[in-house]
C-alpha positions as CSV (number, residue, x, y, z in Angstrom):
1,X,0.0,0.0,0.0
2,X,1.5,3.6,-0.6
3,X,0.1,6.7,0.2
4,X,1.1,10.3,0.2
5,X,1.2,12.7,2.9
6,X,1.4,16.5,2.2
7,X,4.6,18.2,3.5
8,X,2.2,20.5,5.2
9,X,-0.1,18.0,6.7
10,X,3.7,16.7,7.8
11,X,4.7,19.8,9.2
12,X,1.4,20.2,11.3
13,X,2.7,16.8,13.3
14,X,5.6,18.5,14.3
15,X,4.9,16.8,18.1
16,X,5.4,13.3,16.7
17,X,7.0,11.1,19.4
18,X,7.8,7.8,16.6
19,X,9.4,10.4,13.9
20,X,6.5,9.3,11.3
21,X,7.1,5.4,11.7
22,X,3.5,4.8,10.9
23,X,4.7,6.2,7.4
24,X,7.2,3.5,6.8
25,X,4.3,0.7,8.4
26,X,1.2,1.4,6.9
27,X,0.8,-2.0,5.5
28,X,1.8,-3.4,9.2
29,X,-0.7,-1.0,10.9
30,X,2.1,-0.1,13.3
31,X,2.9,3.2,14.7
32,X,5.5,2.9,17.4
33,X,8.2,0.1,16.6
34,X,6.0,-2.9,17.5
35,X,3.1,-1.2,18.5
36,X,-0.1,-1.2,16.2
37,X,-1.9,1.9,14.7
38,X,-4.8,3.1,17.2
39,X,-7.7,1.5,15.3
40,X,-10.2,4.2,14.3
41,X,-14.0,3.3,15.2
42,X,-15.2,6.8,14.1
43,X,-14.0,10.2,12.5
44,X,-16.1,13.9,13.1
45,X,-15.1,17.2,12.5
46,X,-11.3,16.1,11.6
47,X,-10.9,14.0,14.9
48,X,-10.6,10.7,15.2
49,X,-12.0,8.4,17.8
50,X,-9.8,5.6,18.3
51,X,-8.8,2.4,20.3
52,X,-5.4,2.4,21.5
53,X,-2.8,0.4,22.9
54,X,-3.5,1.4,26.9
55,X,0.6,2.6,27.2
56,X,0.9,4.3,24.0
57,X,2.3,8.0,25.4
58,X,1.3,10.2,22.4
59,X,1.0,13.7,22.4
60,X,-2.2,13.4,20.2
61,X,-3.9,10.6,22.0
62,X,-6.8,12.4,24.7
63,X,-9.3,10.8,26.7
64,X,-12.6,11.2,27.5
65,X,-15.8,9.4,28.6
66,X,-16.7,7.7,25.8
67,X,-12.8,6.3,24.6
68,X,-9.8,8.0,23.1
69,X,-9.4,10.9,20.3
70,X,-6.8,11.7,17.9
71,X,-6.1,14.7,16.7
72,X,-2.9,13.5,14.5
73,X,-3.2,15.3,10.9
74,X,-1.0,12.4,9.6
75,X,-3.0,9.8,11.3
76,X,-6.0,11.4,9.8
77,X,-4.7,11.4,6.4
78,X,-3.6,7.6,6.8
79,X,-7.6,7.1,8.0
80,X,-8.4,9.4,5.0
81,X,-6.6,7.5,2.1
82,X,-6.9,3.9,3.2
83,X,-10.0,4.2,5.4
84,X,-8.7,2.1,8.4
């Protein structure tokens, strides 16, 4: 599978703890080095509500009541072009 991210929708994940491993693993689903992609149940208004690894430490990860969100633009362009 390949996919293209625009360098500005790069740029806005300048917080990126992994330096954009989910770029080089998109056919693996992983983000961190062994760690799978947080699986996205829903998407609304450019967020993404997601279920993720309990320990993954990610600037873009937030919880709430109802699960995790993610506001990663490059996650959201992976969701975007590939739909998982």
């Amino acid at each position: 599978m390949s996919i293209s991210i625009d360098n500005e929708i790069v740029k806005d994940t300048s917080r990126c703890p992994s330096g954009f491993y989910c770029l080089t693993n998109i056919k693996n689903h992983r983000c961190f080095q062994g760690m799978r992609m947080c699986s996205v149940k829903s998407v609304a208004e450019g967020v993404l509500l997601v279920d993720c690894p309990e320990n993954l430490n990610c600037p873009y990860k937030s919880g709430n009541g109802s699960g995790n969100m993610c506001s990663c633009p490059t996650r959201l362009e992976i969701y975007n072009q590939t739909k998982g």
